[in-house]
C-alpha positions in Angstrom: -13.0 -4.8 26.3 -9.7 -4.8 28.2 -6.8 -5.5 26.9 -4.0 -7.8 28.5 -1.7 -6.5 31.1 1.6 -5.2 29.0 4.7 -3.2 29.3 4.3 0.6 27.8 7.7 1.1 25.7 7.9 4.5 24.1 11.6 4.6 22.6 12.8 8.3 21.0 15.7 6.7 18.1 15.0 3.8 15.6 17.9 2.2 17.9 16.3 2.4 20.7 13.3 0.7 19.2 15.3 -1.8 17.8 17.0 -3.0 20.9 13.6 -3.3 22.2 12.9 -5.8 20.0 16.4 -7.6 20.3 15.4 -7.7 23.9 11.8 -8.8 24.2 11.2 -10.9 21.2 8.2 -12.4 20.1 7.0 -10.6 23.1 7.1 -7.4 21.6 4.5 -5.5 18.8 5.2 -2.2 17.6 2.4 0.5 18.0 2.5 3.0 15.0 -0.9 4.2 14.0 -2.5 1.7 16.0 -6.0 1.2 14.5 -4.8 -2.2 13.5 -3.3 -3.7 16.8 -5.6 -2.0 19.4 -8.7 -3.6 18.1 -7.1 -7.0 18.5 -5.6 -6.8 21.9 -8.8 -5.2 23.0 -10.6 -8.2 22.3 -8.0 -10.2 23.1 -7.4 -11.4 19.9 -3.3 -10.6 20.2 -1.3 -10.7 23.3 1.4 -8.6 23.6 3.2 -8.5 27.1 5.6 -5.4 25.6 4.1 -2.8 23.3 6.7 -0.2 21.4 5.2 2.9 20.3 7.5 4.3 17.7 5.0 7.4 17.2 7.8 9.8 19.1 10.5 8.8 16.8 10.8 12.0 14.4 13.2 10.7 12.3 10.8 8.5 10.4 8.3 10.9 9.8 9.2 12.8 6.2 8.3 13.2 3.0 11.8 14.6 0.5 12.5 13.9 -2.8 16.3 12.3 -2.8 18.6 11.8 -5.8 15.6 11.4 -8.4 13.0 9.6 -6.1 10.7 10.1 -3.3 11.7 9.0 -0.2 8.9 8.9 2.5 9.3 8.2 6.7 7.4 5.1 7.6 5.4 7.3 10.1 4.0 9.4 7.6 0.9 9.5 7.9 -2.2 8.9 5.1 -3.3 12.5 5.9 0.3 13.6 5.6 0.4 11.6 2.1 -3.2 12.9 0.7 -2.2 16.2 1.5 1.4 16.5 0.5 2.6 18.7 -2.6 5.4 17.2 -3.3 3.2 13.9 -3.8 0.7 15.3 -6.4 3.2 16.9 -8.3 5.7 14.3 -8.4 3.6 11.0 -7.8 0.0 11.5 -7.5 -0.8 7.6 -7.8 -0.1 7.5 -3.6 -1.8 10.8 -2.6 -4.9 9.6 -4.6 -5.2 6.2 -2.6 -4.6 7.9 0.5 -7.4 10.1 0.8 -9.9 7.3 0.1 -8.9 5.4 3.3 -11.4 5.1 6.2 -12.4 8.7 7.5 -10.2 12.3 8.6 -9.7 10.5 12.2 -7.8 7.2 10.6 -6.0 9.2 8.0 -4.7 11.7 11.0 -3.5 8.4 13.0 -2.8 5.8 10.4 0.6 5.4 8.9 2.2 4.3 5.8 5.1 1.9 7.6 2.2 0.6 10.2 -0.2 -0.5 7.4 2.1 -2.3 4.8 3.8 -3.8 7.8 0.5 -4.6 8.7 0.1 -7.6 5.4 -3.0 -6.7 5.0 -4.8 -8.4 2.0 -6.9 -5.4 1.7 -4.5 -2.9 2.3 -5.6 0.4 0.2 -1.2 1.2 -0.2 0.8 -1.6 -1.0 -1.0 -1.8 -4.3 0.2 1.5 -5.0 3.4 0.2 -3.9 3.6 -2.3 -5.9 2.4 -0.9 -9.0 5.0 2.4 -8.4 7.9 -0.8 -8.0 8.5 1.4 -4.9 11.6 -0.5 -2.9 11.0 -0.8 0.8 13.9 0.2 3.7 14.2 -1.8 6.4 16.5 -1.7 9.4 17.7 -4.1 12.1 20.8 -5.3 14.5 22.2 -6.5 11.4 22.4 -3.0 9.3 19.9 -1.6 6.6 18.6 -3.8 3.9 16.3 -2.9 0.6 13.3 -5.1 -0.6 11.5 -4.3 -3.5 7.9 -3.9 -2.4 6.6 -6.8 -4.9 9.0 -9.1 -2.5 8.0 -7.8 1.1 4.9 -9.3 1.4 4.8 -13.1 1.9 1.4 -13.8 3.0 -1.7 -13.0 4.5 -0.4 -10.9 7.7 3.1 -11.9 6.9 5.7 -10.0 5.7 9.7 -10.5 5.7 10.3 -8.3 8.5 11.9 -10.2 11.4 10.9 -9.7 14.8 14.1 -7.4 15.3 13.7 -5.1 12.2 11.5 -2.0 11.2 10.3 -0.7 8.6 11.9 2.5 8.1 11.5 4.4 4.8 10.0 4.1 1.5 11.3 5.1 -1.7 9.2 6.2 -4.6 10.2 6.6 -8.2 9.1 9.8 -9.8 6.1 9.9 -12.0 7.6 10.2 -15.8 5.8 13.2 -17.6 3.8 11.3 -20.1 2.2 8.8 -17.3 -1.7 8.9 -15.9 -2.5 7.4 -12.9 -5.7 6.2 -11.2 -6.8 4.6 -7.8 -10.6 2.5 -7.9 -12.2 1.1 -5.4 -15.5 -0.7 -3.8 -15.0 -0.2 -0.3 -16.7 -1.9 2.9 -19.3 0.2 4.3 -18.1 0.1 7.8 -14.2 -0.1 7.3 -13.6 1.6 4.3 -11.3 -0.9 3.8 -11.4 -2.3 -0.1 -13.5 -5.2 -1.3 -11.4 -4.5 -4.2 -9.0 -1.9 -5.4 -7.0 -1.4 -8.5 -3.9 0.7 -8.7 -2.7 1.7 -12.4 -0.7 3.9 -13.8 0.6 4.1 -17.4 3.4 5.4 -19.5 1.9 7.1 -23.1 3.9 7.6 -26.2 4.2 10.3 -28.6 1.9 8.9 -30.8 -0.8 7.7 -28.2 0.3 4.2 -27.5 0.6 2.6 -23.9 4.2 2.5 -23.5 4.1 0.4 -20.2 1.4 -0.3 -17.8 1.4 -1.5 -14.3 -1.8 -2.4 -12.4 -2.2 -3.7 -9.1 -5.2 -5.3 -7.3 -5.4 -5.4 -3.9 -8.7 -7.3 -1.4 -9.0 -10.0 -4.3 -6.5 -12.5 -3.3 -4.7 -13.7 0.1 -2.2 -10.8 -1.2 -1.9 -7.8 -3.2 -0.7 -8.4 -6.5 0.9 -7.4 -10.0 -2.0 -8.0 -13.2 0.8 -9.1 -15.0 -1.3 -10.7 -18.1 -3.4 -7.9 -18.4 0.2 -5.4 -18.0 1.1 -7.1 -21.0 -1.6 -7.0 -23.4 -1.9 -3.2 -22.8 1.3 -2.8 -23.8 1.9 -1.1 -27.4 -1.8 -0.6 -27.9 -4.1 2.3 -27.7 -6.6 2.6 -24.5 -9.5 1.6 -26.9 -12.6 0.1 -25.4 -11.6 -3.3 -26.7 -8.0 -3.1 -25.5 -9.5 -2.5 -22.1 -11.7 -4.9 -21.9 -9.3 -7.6 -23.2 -7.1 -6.6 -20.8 -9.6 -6.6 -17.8 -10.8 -9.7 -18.3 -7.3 -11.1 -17.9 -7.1 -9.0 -14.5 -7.5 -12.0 -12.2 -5.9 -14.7 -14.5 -4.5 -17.6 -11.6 -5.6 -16.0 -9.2 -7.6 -17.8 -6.2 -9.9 -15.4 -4.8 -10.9 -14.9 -1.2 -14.6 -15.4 -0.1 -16.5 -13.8 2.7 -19.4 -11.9 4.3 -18.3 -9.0 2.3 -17.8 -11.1 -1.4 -17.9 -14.4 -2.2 -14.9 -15.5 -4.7 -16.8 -15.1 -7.7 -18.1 -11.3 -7.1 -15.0 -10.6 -5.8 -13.4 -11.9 -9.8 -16.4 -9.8 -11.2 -15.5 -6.9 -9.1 -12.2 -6.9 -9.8 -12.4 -7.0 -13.5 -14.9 -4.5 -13.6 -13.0 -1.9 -11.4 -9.6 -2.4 -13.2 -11.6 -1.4 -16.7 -13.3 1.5 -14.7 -9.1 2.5 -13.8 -8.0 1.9 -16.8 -11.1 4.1 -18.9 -11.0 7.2 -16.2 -6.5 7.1 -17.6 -8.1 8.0 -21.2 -10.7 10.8 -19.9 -7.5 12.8 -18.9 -5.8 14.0 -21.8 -6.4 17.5 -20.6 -5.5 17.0 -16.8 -2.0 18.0 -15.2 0.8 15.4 -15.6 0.5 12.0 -13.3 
């Protein structure tokens, strides 16, 4: 189909784009990678009457570590991420989720900014994001401000960003030398997109023991989210069999699970305590592996 008649907006400056959106309003969508937005105003699901494609805008396309973390241009994109060295060698938990979206043609258009701006609730990054306690930049007429990823999603589709504000930059903390990492997921068949998907990463001690743990599960609920029970019993124990079944079955504690074509709620509870066990069992098979 056709979309609705709009106004073509292709600023050069994160200023430019800005005032853009001081000007038009709730009028106004930004294009980044697209592959989210198109579809809908094709079928005349969204209206937009002025579209701004920040694609041109240079300055938000990087990847540079920066006083002890990874800072990353919201235009990056997911082929940018899988591909980067500075990525696996520093943080490997991103570039790992990144080459398991959709196909070559996505990865080469998609963005990091344009899908966690995006809300998602199957988004395969922001539970990397949140897992990583990455901290989110975001710019407006008002200055800069910082949100922790955990808080920049509010719900389904919905994120803090005002209708005047971009996301311009993300900031990664380095991967510590005793930490494994892991990204599992069942995707659609069409969309790639995941049914479910857990993010984990954990911190080993001398002797062995989990340290800390953070796992993240994204597709299950209305938002991505922190396994915060299961976190916890992890901690201070050994990545036995018990301890990670104990701490998978507590993967989805409160949570209310979406249903659909793809999953109804209960296989979508089975899948995601099966897949964070799956995460948290590949972690123990790689003793021998590089640091992560």
């Amino acid at each position: 189909m056709i979309p609705e008649p709009f106004e073509y907006h292709a600023p050069r400056s994160v200023e430019d784009a800005i005032g853009l959106l001081e000007a038009h309003g709730d009028e106004a969508k930004l294009l980044a990678g697209g592959h989210s937005l198109l579809p809908l105003m094709k079928l005349r699901l969204a209206s937009v009457s002025h579209l701004i494609d920040i694609g041109g805008i240079e300055e938000l396309s990087f990847i540079r570590e920066v006083d002890g973390a990874i800072s990353i241009g919201a235009m990056t994109t997911h082929s940018e991420l899988a591909e980067s060295e500075l990525l696996r060698e520093r943080q490997p938990l991103l570039p790992k989720a990144a080459i398991q979206i959709a196909d070559v043609q996505v990865r080469n258009r998609g963005t990091l900014g344009g899908s966690v701006a995006h809300a998602d609730p199957a988004a395969d990054l922001v539970p990397v994001l949140l897992a990583l306690e990455a901290e989110l930049c975001i710019r407006g007429p008002a200055g800069e401000r910082r949100v922790a990823a955990g808080d920049f999603i509010e719900s389904m589709f919905t994120s803090v960003l005002e209708v005047d504000e971009i996301l311009v930059e993300v900031r990664l903390p380095l991967a510590p030398a005793n930490s494994r990492c892991t990204y599992e997921k069942v995707p659609h068949k069409a969309s790639h997109l995941p049914v479910v998907g857990v993010a984990a990463q954990v911190e080993l001690s001398a002797d062995g023991e989990c340290a800390e743990a953070r796992l993240a599960l994204t597709g299950v609920a209305s938002v991505p989210y922190r396994a915060g029970v299961a976190e916890e019993l992890l901690r201070g124990q050994v990545l036995s069999e018990p301890t990670i079944a104990a701490a998978a079955a507590r993967a989805t504690d409160g949570v209310e699970p979406l249903s659909d074509t793809f999953a109804a709620a209960d296989f979508r509870l089975h899948l995601a305590r099966v897949h964070t066990a799956r995460a948290l069992t590949a972690l123990t098979a790689l003793s021998g592996a590089r640091r992560a």
